[in-house]
C-alpha positions as CSV (number, residue, x, y, z in Angstrom):
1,X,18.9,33.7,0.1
2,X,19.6,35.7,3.5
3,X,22.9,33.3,4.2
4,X,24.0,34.3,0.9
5,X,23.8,37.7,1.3
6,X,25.3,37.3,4.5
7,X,28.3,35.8,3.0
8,X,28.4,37.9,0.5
9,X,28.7,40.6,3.3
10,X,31.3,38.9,5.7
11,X,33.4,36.8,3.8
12,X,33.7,38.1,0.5
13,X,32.9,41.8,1.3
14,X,31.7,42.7,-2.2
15,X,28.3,44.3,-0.5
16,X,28.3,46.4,2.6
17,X,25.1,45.7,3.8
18,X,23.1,42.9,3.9
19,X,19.8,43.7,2.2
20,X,17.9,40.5,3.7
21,X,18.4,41.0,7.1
22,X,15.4,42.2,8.6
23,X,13.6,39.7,6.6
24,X,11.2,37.3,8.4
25,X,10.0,34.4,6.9
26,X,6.6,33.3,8.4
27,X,6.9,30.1,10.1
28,X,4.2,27.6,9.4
29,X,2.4,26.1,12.8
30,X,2.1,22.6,12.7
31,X,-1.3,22.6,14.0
32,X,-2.5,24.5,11.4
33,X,-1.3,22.6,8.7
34,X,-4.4,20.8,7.6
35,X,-3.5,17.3,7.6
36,X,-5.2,15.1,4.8
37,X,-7.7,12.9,6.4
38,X,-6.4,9.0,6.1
39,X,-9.7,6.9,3.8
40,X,-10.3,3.5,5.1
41,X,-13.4,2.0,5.3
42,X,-15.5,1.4,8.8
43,X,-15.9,-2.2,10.0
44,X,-19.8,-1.9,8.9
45,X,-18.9,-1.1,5.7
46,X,-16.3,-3.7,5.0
47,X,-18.6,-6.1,6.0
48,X,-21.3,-4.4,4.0
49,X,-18.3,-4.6,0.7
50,X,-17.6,-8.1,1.7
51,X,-21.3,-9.2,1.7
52,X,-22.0,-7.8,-1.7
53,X,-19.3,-8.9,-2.9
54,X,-19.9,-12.7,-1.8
55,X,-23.3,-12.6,-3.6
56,X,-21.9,-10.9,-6.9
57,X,-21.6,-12.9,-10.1
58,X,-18.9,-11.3,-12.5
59,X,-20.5,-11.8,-15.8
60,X,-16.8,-13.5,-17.4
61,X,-16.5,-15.9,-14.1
62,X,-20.0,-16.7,-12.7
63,X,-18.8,-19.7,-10.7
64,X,-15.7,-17.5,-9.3
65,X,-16.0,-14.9,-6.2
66,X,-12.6,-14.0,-7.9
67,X,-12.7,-10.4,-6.2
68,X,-14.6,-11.3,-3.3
69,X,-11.9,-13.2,-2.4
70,X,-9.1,-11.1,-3.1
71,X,-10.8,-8.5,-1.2
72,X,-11.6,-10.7,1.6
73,X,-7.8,-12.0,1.6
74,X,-6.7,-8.2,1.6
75,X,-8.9,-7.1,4.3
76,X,-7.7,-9.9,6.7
77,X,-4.1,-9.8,5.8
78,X,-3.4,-6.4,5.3
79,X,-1.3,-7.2,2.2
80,X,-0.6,-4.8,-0.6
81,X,-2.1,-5.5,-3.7
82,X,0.8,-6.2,-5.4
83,X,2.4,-8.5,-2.3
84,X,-1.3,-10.6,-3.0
85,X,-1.5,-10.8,-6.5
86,X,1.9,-12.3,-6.5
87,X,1.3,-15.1,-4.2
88,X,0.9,-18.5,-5.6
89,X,-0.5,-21.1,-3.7
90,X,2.9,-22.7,-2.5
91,X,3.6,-19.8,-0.3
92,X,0.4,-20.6,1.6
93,X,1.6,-23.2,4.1
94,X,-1.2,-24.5,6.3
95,X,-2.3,-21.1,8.4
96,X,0.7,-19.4,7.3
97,X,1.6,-17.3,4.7
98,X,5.0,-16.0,3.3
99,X,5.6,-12.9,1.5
100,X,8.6,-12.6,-0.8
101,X,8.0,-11.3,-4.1
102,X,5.4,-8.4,-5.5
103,X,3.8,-8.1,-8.8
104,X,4.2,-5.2,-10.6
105,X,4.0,-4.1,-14.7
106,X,6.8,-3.6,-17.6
107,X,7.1,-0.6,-19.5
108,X,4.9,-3.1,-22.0
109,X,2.1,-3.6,-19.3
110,X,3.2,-6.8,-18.5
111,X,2.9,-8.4,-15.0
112,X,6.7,-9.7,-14.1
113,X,7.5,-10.7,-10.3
114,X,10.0,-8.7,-8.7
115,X,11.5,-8.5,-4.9
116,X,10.3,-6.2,-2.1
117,X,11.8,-3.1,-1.3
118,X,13.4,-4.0,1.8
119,X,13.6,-6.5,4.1
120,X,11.5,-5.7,6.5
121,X,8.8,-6.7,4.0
122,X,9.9,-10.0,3.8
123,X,7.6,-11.6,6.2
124,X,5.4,-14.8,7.4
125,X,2.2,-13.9,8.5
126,X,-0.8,-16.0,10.2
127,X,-4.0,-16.4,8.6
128,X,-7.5,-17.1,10.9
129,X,-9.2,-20.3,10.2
130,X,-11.9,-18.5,8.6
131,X,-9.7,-17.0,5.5
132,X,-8.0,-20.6,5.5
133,X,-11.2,-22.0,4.6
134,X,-12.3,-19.7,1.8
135,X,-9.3,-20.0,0.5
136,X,-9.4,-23.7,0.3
137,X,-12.9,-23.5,-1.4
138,X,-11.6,-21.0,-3.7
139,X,-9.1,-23.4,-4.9
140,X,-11.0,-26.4,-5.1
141,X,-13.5,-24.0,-7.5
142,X,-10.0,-22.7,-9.2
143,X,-9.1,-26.7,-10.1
144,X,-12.3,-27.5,-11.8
């Protein structure tokens, strides 16, 4: 508002004075600013999520730690959701995983496969024997 007063006043001289000169806007401290605090869980209670998680039987999959799994994969990966739930089990290569696609929903909630955002994303990352190894269980339970 003051710069176009100000021009108003200089260049197209249709006021004489520029009402908005002594005018101060307050400028906000950055310290002040109260940042929102970033949620993530503690080590304790991952492993705490994780342990539950093992023992729980999901009433339509008893024999499937479906989202123990899934949680277990994202907590060692450090995937996005949508990066893990469109994996299939081709783009996990021995220890290795590739990330190239993401899941996401239609305007008719349906699931379609789409392409990162940039290519940065795009990515091969290693996987600890530990996670290899539930996941091969996983699938071997998946099969039957």
């Amino acid at each position: 508002m003051k710069s176009i007063l100000h021009y108003a006043v200089h260049e197209l001289e249709v006021l004489e004075k520029n009402p908005a000169d002594k005018l101060r806007v307050p400028v906000q401290d950055s310290v002040a600013i109260k940042k929102e605090k970033v949620k993530y869980f503690s080590l304790e209670e991952l492993n705490q999520l994780l342990g539950f998680m093992k023992k729980y039987k999901y009433q339509r999959f008893p024999n499937h730690q479906l989202y123990y799994i899934l949680m277990y994969f994202l907590s060692k990966t450090g995937l996005r959701i949508s990066e893990a739930l469109a994996l299939r089990w081709v783009d996990i290569i021995g220890d290795k995983v590739t990330i190239d696609k993401q899941a996401s929903r239609d305007d008719n909630n349906s699931v379609k496969l789409t392409t990162l955002k940039n290519s940065s994303s795009y990515r091969t990352i290693k996987i600890d024997p530990d996670l290899v190894r539930e996941l091969k269980k996983f699938k071997m339970k998946q099969n039957e």
